[in-house]
N, C-alpha and C positions, 0 to 999 in steps of 0.2 A: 275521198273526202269525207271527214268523219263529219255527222251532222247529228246536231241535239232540236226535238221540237220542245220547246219545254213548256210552251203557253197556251199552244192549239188555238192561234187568231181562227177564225173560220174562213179566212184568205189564202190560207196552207192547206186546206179540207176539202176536199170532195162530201162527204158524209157527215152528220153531226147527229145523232134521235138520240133522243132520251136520254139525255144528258144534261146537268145542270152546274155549272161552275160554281164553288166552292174556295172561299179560302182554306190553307190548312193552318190549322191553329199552332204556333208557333208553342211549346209547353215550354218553363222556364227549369230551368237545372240547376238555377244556383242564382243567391245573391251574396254579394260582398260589399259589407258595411265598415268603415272605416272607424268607428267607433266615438272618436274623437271629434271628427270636420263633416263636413260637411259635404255632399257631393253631386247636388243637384245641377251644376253649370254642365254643358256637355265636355263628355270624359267616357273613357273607358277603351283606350287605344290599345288595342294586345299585337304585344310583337311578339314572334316568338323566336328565341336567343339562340344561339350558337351552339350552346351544350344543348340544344331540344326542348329547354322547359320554357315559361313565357312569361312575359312585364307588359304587366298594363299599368297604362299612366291616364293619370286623371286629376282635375280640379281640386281644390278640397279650399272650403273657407271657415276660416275660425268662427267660433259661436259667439265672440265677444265682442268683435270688431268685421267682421264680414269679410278679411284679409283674406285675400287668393294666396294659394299657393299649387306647384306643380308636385305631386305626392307619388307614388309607386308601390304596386303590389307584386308578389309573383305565385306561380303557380307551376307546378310538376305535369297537372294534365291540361292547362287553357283553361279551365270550368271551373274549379274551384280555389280562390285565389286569396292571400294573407298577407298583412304587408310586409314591404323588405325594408327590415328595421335597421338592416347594413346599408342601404341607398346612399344615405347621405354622405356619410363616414366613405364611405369605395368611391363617391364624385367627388369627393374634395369641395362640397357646401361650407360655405364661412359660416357658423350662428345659425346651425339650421333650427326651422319651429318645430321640425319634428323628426326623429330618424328615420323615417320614409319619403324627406325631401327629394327632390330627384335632381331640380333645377332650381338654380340661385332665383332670388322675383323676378319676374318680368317686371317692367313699370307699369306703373298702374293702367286698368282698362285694358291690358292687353291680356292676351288666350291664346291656348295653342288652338289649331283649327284641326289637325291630324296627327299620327304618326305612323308610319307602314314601314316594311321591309322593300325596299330594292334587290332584288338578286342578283341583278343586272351590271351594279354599279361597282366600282373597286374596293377592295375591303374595309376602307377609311371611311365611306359613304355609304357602308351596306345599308345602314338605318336613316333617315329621315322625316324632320318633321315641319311640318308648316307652320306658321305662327302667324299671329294679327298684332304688331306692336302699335300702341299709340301712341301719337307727338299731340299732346296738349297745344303746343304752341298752333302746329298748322289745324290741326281739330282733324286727324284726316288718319289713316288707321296704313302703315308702311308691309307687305305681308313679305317676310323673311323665310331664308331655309338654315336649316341647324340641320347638321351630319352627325353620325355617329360608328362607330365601328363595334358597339357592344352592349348599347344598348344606355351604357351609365354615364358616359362621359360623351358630353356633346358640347360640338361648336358649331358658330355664326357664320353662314358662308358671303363675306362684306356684299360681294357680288348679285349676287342672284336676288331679286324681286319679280316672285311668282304673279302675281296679279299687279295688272297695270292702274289700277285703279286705289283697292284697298276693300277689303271686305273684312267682318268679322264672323268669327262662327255663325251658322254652323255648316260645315263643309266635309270634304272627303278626297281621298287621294285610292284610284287602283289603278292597276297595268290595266291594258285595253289588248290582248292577245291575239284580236285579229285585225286590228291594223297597228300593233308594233308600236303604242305611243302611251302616252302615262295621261289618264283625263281625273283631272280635279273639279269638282262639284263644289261650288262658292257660290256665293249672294254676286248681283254685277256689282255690286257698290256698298256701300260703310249704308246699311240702316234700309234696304232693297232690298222686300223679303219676298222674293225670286227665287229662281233656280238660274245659273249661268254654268257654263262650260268654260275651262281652261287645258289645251293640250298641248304638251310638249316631250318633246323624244331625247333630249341630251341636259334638261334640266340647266339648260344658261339659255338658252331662248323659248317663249311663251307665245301662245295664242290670245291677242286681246279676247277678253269677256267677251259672248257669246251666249244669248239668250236663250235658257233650254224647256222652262216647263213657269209655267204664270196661272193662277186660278182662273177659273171659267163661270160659264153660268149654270152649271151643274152644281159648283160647291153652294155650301154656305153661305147665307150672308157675312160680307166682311173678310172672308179667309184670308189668310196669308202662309205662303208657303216659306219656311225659318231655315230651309235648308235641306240636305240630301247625303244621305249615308249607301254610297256605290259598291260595287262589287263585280269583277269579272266573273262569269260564269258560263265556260266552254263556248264562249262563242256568243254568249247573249252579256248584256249587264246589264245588272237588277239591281235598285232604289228600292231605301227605304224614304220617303217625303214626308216630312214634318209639315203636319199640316196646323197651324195654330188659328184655331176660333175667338180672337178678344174677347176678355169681357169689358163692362163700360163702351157699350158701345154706342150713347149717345152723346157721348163728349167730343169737341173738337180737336183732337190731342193725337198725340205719338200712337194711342194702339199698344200699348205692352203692362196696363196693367189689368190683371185678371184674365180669367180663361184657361183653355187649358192646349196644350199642343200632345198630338200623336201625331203617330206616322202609317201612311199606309204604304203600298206593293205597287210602284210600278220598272218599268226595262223598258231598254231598246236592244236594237240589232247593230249600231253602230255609233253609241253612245252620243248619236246628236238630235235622231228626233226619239220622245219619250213616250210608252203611252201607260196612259193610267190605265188602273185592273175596278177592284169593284168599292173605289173610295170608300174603306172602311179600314177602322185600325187592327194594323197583322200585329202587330206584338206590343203591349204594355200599354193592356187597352186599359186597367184598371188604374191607371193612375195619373195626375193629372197632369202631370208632366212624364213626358217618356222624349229620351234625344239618342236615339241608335247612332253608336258611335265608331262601332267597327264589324263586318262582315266575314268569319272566318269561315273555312271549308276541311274539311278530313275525308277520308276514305267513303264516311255513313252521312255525317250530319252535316249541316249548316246552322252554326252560330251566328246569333245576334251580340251585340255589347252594348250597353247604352247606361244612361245614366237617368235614374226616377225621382221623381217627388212626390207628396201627396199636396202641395200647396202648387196655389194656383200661378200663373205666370204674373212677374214681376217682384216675386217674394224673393229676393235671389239672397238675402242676408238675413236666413230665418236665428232666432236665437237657441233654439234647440236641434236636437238631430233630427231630419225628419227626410232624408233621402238616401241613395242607395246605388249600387252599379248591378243591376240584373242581366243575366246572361238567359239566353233563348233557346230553343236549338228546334230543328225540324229535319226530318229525314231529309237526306241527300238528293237535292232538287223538286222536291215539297214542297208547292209555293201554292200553287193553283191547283185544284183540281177539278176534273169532270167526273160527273159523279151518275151514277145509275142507282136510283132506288124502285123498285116494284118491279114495272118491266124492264128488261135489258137492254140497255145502253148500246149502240155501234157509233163507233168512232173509224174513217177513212182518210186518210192523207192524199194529197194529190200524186200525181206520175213521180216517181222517183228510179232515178237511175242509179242500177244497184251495182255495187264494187266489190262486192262479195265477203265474209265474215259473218257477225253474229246482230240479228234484229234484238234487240233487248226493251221491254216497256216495264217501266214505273208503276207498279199497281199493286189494290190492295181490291180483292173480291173473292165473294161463294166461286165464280166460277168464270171462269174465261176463256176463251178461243180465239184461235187469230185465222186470218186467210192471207193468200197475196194470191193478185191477178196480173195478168201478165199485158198488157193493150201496147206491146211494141209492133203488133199490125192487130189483125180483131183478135178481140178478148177472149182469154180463155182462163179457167182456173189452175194455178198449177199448186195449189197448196189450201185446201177446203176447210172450213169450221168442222164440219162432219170426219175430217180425218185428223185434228188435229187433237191430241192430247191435253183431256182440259185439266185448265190450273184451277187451283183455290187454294190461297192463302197469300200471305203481304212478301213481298219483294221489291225494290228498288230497279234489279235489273233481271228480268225474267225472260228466258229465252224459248220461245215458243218451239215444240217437237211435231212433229208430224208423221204416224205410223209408217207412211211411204215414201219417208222423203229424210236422208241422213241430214243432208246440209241445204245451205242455198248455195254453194260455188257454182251449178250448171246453170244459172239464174243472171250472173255480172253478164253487163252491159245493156241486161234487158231495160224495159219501161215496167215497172210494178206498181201497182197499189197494194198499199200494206193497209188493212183491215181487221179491226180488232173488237169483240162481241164480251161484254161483261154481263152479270147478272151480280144486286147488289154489292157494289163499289164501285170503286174510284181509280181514276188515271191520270198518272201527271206528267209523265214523257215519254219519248221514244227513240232511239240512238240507234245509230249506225253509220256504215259505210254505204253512204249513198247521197244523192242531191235531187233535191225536192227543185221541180219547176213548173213553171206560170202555163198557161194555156197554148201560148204562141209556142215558149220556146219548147214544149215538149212535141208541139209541129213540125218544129225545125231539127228535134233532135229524130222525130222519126223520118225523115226522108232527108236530112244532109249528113246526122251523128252528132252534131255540134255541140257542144254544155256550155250554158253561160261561164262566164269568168267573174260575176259581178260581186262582191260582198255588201251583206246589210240590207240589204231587201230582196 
């Protein structure tokens, strides 16, 4: 069983000294300014196409009249993006406002909430996008699915209403790879600025709304959380939460003029209970609007996508350019880290039953050593800090040597604790072939053999 710890709760930990959690500062790689519109509504959906290179779609409203439109860039690596001045002309747009239209208008007040890739679905449906259409007349917001097979040409599937209720941005759509279902991050309701959950596996039936993450008495006064940008990540899913601070906060009113909204870091283990990290904004803290809109991953890094302003919330129809789509990026599971400065840091995992392959840890320090101890009856050391080969320098996935010890194969099925000693820096995961267990069941695993079956906690 392959297992990632990415976050180090201290409920997975035997060990914790000297060590202080840390975000990592997400650095930006790029922006793309549409030149013309405007792009502050959330936006910044990157799919990426069939031929390998990638479209992102996003919002954009005139300077003259605050008119939305659905607009398209593309881009050869993901990161640096132009617009595709072929869009409109290759979707067959009647009158488009600009040659980078993508989609005819939606009717007024309506917005796309998502758009991702399906791998899963038949080639007609590879692409998908969520929408929030409004009907004036019922005042209540209908959320639709539009297919697509290429990313340019999309249609209405009459059928399908993803939420039962009706939400508007801002939300998110990922696969959930370990339990096999597709969870959409919505508001519950049109103007409920929550977090809710929506799961479904075959995309024509849905999960009612499901309440996921509400402010506490930790935030701010006033807070309201505007929405959630998800992401599958080996086993874990990580949230970016728009956390938005009103201003006007002595008036008896809606809450949406002034202030500013960011987002911070939180995940779960089975995308239904959530937990925050160290409420503070991970990426696009300098601006006063930030709305992360899509979460990509590659081999190294993890990208962000979102959409900035320098104007406060409510400004949604400014008359000059004054917003942007910023892209992010952080080394490849770079979220959190524990950190060592002065004295040396040790970090310990609980009993894990090991399957034999390669212990790999995420780190960046002058000097590191690892151990693992064996307690499948009394403890003994079968791999020492003292014999191990120390590292120093940055790696993602670092594989500890040991002068007397080629592999760990003579190791599988034991109970180990994996043990890891740094001297200034930092750690942010640990992987392998092995399963991390609670107190009882490594009881039970040392006098019956048994391994839970449990997934998500």
């Amino acid at each position: 069983m392959h297992s990632l710890d990415l976050f180090f709760d201290d409920t997975r930990l035997f060990k914790r000294h000297a060590l202080t959690r840390e975000y990592t500062t997400a650095e930006e790689a790029a922006v793309f300014v549409d030149g013309t519109m405007n792009t502050c509504l959330p936006g910044g959906f990157v799919l990426k196409q069939p031929d390998g290179t990638f479209r992102i779609i996003y919002h954009g409203t005139e300077l003259e009249n605050g008119k939305l439109h659905i607009l398209t860039a593309v881009s050869a690596d993901g990161i640096h993006f132009e617009k595709d001045n072929t869009a409109a002309a290759a979707a067959g747009i009647k009158s488009p406002v600009a040659p980078n239209q993508l989609l005819d208008d939606l009717p007024p007040a309506s917005e796309i909430v998502n758009a991702f890739e399906d791998p899963f679905a038949a080639p007609e449906a590879r692409y998908k996008m969520l929408t929030a259409i409004f009907s004036d007349e019922e005042q209540r917001l209908y959320n639709r699915l539009m297919i697509s097979a290429d990313t340019l040409h999309w249609q209405l599937v009459p059928t399908v209403i993803w939420h039962s209720r009706g939400a508007e941005p801002v939300g998110s759509c990922c696969y959930d790879s370990a339990r096999k279902r597709w969870f959409i991050a919505s508001r519950p309701d049109w103007g409920d600025r929550r977090i809710a959950g929506v799961w479904t596996t075959d995309w024509e039936t849905f999960t009612p709304p499901k309440l996921l993450l509400h402010p506490d008495s930790l935030d701010d006064e006033l807070v309201e959380f505007y929405g959630m940008c998800a992401a599958d990540c080996d086993g874990y899913m990580i949230g970016l939460l728009d956390c938005y601070t009103p201003g006007q906060k002595e008036l008896l009113a809606h809450k949406f003029d002034g202030g500013k909204v960011s987002c911070e870091l939180v995940y779960s283990k089975d995308g239904e209970n959530w937990q925050r990290t160290l409420r503070r904004p991970f990426a696009g803290e300098n601006d006063m609007m930030f709305f992360p809109s899509a979460i990509r991953a590659d081999e190294n890094y993890h990208y962000i996508y979102g959409s900035s302003t320098s104007r406060e919330h409510g400004d949604f129809k400014p008359k000059e350019l004054c917003s942007q789509i910023r892209v992010f990026r952080t080394p490849k599971n770079r979220f959190i880290a524990l950190t060592a400065a002065g004295e040396p840091g040790t970090l310990a995992l609980r009993e894990c039953v090991w399957n034999g392959g390669k212990l790999l840890w995420n780190l960046k320090a002058e000097k590191a050593t690892a151990a693992i101890y064996d307690l499948t009856g009394p403890q003994k050391t079968v791999a020492s800090h003292e014999d191990c080969i120390a590292f120093s320098g940055d790696l993602i996935a670092w594989e500890p040597q040991w002068q007397n010890r080629k592999n760990l194969d003579d190791l599988k099925g034991k109970l180990l604790v994996f043990e890891l000693r740094i001297e200034n820096g930092s750690v942010w995961s640990v992987s392998g072939n092995y399963q991390l267990l609670g107190t009882t069941e490594a009881f039970r695993f040392r006098q019956f053999g048994t391994i839970p079956t449990r997934q998500g906690f």
